[in-house]
N, C-alpha and C positions, 0 to 999 in steps of 0.2 A: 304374490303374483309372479308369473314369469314373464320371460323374455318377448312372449306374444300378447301376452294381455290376459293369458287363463289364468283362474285359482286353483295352483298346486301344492297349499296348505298340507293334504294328505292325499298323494297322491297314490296308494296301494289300493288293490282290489282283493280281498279274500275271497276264497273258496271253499267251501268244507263241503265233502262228499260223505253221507252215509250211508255205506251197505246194507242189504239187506241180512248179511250174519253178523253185524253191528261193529263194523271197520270202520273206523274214521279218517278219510284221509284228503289234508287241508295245503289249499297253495296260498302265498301270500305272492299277488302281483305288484311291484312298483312301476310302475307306469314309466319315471320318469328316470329309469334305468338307463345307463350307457355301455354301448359294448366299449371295451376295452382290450390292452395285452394283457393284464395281468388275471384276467378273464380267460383269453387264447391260450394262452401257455399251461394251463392248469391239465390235466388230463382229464379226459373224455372220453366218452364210449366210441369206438371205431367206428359209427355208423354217422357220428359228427363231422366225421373230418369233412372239410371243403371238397378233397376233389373225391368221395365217394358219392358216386351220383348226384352230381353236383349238378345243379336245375341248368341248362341249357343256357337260357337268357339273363343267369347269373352274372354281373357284372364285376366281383370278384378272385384277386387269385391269389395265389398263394403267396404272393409279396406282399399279401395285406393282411392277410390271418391263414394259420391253420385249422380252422372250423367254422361250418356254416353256422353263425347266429342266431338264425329263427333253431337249426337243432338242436345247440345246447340248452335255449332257451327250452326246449320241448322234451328235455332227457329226464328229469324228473316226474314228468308227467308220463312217459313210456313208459319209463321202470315201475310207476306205481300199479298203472292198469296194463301191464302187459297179459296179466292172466285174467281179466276181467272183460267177460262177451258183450258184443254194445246192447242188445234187449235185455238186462240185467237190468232191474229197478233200482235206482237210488233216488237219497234227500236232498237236494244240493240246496245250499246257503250262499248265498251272495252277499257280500256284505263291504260299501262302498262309503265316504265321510256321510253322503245326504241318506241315503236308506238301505234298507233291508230286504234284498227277495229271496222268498223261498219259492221250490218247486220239486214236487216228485213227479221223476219220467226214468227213461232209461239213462242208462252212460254214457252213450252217444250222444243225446243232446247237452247234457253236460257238460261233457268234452268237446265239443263243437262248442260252446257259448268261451271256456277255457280258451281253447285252442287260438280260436280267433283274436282274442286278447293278447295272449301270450306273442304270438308271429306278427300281429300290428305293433306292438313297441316294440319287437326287436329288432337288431342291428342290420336285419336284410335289407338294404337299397330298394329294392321291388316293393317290399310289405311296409316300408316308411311312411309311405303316401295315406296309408291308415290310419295312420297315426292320431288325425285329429279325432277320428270317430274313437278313441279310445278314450281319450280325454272326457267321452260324455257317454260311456261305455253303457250299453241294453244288454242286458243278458240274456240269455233264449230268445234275441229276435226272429221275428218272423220273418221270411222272403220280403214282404210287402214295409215292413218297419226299416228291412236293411236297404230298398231302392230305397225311399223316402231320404234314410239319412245319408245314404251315400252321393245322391243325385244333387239333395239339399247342399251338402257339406262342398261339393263342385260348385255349385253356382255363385255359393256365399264366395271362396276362393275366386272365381273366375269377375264379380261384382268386386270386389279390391282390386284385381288387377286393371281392371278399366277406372277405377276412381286412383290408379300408379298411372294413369297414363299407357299405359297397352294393350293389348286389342286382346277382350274377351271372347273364350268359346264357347260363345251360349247353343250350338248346336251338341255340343257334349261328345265333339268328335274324336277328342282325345282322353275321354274317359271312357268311349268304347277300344280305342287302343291300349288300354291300359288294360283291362278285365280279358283281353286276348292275352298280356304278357301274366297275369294274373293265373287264368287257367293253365297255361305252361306250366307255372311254379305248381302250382297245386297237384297238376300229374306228374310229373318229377320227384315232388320231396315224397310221395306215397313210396317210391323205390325203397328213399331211406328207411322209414318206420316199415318196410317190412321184413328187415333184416332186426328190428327193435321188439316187436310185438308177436306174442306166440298164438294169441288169435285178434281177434278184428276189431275193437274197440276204437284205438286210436286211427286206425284206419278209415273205419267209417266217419269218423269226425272229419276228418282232412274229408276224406269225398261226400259230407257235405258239404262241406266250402268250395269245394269245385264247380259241383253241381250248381250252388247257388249262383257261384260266377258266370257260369255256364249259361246260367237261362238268363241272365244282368245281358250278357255279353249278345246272347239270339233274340232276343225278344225284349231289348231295351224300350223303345219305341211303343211296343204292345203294353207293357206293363204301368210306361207312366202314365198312357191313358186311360188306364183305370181308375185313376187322381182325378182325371177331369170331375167329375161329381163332386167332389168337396171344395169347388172352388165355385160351382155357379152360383150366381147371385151375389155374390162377392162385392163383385162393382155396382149393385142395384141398392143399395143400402140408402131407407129414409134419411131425411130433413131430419127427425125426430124419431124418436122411442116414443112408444104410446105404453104404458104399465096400466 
């Protein structure tokens, strides 16, 4: 167990992508990864560095590191698919301590389910806040699976802070602030991989995450009330079970 109460026994996520001309190409995520200097200091592709187009609402500067975190974390994954188009078919493998998901789609969604992993445990300040959803990480979530666990994964935080003693924000005011500073980062670090990628793979992966932020962030409100339906009746539950 760690420091919070989670089991991080094994805490890596694998990846294996297979091609359709039968390329195999596998990440292994440790979740519970730390940035570091001896990480920074290393050399990195130029599109790494901090201050090249370095997201706006970055809290970061160069007193603290020579490279943005979420991009080193993200440089293996550019240079793998730089030459691979996102409507390109592949097998992708999932593979986490409790189970096993397979699915064939394009590279995009792939690297979208990747992607999102990779930049919630890294060392960006911004992308931290994800972190918990990582911990109990969906792969190819849906729009509708990623409100549920994001909105969920707030309340549970905001239900601690009122059982500490201070005042919860059960209106989710500052989780709409947050997917504002969110869709920043996400137009921003697209600069970087376009200087990474020789056609649109990884790109379309990042603008799905924007977009998904995107609609989180305009139509928060619209979305959760499509939940209502799974909760009615809820509180009307018999005296009894009848079998």
């Amino acid at each position: 167990m760690n420091d919070d109460g989670l089991d991080d026994s094994n805490p890596n996520v694998s990846y294996k992508f297979t091609l359709d001309d039968g390329r195999v190409v596998e990440f292994n995520v440790d979740r519970s990864r730390k940035w570091n200097d001896a990480i920074d200091q290393q050399e990195h592709a130029p599109w790494t560095r901090l201050d090249f187009h370095q997201c706006s609402n970055c809290p970061l500067t160069s007193s603290d590191c020579r490279h943005c975190p979420a991009a080193v974390d993200l440089e293996p994954v550019a240079s793998a698919f730089s030459d691979i188009v996102s409507h390109e078919k592949v097998k992708v493998e999932v593979r986490t301590e409790e189970r096993v998901y397979l699915k064939d789609c394009d590279a995009q969604t792939g690297l979208r389910s990747l992607t999102g992993l990779l930049m919630s445990t890294s060392g960006c300040p911004v992308l931290q806040q994800l972190r918990v959803l990582a911990e109990m990480h969906l792969p190819f979530a849906t729009l509708n699976e990623t409100i549920f666990r994001i909105c969920g994964a707030y309340l549970i935080r905001e239900y601690l802070e009122m059982k500490s003693g201070r005042t919860p924000d059960w209106d989710m005011a500052k989780l709409l602030h947050y997917f504002e500073e969110l869709q920043t980062l996400n137009q921003e670090f697209k600069s970087r991989l376009n200087s990474a990628v020789h056609r649109d793979s990884n790109l379309n992966a990042l603008g799905s995450l924007f977009f998904m932020s995107m609609g989180l962030q305009l139509s928060l409100e619209e979305n959760l009330q499509q939940f209502r339906k799974y909760f009615q009746g809820l509180g009307d539950a018999p005296d009894r079970v009848q079998v």
